[in-house]
N, C-alpha and C positions, 0 to 999 in steps of 0.2 A: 896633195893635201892628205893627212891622215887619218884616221877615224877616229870618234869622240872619242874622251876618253876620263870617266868619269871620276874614276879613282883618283886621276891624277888634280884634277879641277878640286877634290875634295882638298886632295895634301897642300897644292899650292896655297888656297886659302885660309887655310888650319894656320898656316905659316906666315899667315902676314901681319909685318908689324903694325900695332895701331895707328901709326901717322902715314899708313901707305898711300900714293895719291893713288889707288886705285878703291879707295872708300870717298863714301858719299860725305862725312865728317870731315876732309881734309883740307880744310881750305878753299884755295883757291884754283885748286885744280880743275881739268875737267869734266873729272869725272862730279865733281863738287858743284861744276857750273852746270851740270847737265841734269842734275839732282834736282837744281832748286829748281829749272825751267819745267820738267814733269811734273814738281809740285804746285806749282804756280799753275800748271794748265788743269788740274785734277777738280778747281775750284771749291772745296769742300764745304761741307757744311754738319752742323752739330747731330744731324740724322742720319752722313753716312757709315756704313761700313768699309774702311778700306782693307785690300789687300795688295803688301806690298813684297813683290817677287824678286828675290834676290836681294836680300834686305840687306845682308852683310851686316856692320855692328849696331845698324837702328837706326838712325840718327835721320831718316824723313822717315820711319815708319812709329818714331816717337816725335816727331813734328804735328803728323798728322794726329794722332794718338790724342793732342791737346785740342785739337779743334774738330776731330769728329765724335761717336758712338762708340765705335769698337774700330783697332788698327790692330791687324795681323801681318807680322813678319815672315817672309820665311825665306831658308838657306839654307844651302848643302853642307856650310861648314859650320860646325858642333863650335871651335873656337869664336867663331864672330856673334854664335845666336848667346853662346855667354857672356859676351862684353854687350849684348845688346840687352840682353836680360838684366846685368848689374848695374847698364845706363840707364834704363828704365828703371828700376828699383830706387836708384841716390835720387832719382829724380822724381819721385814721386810720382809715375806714372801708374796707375793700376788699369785702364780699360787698352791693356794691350796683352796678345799672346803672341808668342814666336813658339815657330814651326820648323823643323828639320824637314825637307823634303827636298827632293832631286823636280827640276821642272817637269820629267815624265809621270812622277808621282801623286805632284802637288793637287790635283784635282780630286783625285780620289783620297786622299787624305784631308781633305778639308770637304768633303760633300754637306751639304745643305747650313752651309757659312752664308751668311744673308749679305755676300758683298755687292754693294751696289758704283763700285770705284776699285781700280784696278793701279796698280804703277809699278812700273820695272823700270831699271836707271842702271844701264850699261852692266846688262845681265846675259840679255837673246842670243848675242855676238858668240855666246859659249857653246850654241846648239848650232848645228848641220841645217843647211837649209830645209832638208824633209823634217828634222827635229823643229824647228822653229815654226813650220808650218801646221804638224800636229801640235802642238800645243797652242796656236790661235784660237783652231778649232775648237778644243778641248773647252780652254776659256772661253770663249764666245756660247758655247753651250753650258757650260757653269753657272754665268751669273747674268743675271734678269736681262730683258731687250732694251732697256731703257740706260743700263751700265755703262759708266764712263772707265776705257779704257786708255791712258798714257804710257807709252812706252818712250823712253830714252835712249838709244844706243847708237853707235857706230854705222853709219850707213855709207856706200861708196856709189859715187852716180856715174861710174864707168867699172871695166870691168876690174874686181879687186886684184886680180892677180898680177895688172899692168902696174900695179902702185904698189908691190910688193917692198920695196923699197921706204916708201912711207911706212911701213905700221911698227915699227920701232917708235915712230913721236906719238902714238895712241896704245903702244904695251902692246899689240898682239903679237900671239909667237907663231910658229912654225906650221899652228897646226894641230897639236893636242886639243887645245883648251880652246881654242877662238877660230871660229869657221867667218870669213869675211863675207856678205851679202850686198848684192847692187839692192840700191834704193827701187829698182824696178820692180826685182824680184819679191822686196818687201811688201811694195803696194801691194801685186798679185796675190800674198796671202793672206790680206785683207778683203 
């Protein structure tokens, strides 16, 4: 497997066309099915604040937007947080900011954000297992004890490298951009 690789994670998604099923807006994909279940588990209400990682072009982080306080986007790619920006604008959305940040950043760029709701939807998959685990961390010391955190992503209950074969029907590639993790290893970083 190869080492992260951040640049490249940036251009891929700068590059993707708006109907990619690899956005949360696309239908009936799954990355789309896997959207609505983190949103549905997030249970919202009109007091929270969410924060939504890896927002891509918006579309649960202007979901939420309408039913919480304050919904903050964020994403590494400049291209998606502007169609997320112009989705929010036609749509009359104002209690939403989006954020460019890389998930090793995201923390320190947003310090003392009063999020009390957390959601990532097939984002984590892009970080190294140590990468993924620091950034638990990080999070989990961020936002208050009482914080709901949903994450949606890619998990493998045997080891990934035996189902190499499989991650063409779920878009991973080689190894730049998508680090595969057992559902084991996940628990543990929790």
């Amino acid at each position: 497997m190869n080492h992260y690789n951040r640049k490249r994670l940036e251009e891929d998604f700068d590059s993707l066309s708006e109907n990619s099923s690899l956005l949360s807006s696309s239908g009936n994909s799954f990355v789309s099915r896997s959207g609505e279940t983190v949103f549905s588990f997030l249970e919202l209400r009109f007091s929270d604040t969410v924060l939504d990682v890896g927002c891509g072009d918006g579309f649960l982080t202007i979901k939420a937007a309408r039913t919480c306080k304050e919904a903050i986007g964020v994403d590494i790619s400049n291209t998606l947080l502007e169609r997320a920006r112009h989705r929010a604008i036609n749509e009359g959305i104002k209690n939403i900011t989006f954020v460019r940040s890389s998930f090793e950043e995201l923390v320190d760029k947003l310090a003392g954000a009063p999020v009390n709701k957390v959601m990532s939807n097939y984002a984590m998959h892009h970080l190294t297992d140590d990468m993924k685990a620091a950034f638990i961390e990080k999070l989990a010391d961020f936002v208050n004890r009482s914080a709901k955190i949903v994450i949606g992503d890619i998990m493998w209950f045997e080891d990934p490298m035996k189902l190499r074969s499989e991650w063409d029907s779920v878009c991973y590639d080689s190894g730049d951009t998508d680090f595969p993790t057992s559902a084991k290893k996940l628990e543990a970083m929790f």
